[in-house]
C-alpha positions as CSV (number, residue, x, y, z in Angstrom):
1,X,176.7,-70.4,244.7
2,X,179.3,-71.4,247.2
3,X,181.2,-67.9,246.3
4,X,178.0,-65.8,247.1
5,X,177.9,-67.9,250.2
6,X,181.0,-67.2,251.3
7,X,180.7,-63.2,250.7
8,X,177.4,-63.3,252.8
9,X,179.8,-65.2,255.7
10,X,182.7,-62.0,255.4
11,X,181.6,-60.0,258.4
12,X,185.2,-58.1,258.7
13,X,185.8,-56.1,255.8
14,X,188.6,-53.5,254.8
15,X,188.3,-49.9,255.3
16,X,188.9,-48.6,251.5
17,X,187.5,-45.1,251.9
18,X,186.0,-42.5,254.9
19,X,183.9,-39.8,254.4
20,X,183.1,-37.5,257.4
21,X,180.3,-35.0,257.9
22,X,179.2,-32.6,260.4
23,X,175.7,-31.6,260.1
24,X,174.7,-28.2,261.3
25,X,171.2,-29.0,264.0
26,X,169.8,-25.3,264.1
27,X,171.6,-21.6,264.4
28,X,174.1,-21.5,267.4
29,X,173.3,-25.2,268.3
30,X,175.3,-28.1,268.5
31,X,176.0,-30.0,265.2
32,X,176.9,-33.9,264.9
33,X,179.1,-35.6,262.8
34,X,179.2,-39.0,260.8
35,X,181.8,-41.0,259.8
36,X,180.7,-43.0,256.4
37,X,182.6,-45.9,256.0
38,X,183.1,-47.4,252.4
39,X,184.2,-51.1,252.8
40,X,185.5,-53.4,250.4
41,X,185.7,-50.3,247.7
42,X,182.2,-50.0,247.8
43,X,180.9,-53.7,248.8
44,X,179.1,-52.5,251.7
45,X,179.2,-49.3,253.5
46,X,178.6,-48.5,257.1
47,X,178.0,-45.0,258.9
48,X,179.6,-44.3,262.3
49,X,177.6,-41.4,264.9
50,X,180.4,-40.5,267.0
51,X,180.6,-37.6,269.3
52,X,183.3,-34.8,268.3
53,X,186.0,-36.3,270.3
54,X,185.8,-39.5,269.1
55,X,185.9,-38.2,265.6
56,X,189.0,-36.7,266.4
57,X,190.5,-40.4,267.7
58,X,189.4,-41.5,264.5
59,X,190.2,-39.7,262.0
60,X,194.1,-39.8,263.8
61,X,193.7,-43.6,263.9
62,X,193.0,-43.4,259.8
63,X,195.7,-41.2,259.5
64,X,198.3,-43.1,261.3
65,X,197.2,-46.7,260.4
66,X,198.1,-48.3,256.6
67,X,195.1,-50.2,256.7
68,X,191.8,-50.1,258.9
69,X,189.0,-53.1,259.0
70,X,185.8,-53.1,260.3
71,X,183.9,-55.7,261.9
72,X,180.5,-55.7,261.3
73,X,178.8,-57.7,263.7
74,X,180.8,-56.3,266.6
75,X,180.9,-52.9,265.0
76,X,184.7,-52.3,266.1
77,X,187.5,-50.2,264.0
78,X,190.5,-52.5,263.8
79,X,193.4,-50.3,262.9
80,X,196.7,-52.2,261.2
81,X,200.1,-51.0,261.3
82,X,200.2,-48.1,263.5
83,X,203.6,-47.1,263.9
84,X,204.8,-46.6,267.5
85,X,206.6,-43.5,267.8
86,X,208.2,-42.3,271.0
């Protein structure tokens, strides 16, 4: 009991997997993309709305970081280990 209290307690979880999309809206219109996080390899999963640019910003942020969390209540990417290149 005190383990499935303490999972229900986790609200920053690790970033174990990204799947983005772009979906198309109508012919010669704007699509949008989503950004499906899978957290704790597969505990929970979250999906992300952001415009194009920000998809960009994040998929660079994946790609540069070693590990990525994601805080749930606050629903802010917190990249790890990004190395600081000149």
């Amino acid at each position: 009991m005190a383990e499935q209290n303490t999972e229900q307690t986790i609200r920053v979880r690790q970033v174990t997997d990204v799947q983005v999309s772009w979906t198309e809206h109508g012919r010669g219109e704007y699509g949008s993309f989503t950004v499906q996080l899978i957290l704790d390899n597969g505990v929970e999963e979250y999906v992300l709305q952001p415009t194009a640019e920000d998809t960009k910003v994040q998929i660079e942020l994946f790609k540069a970081s070693k590990v990525v969390y994601f805080d749930l209540d606050r629903k802010v990417l917190i990249p790890n280990d990004i190395p600081l290149g000149r």
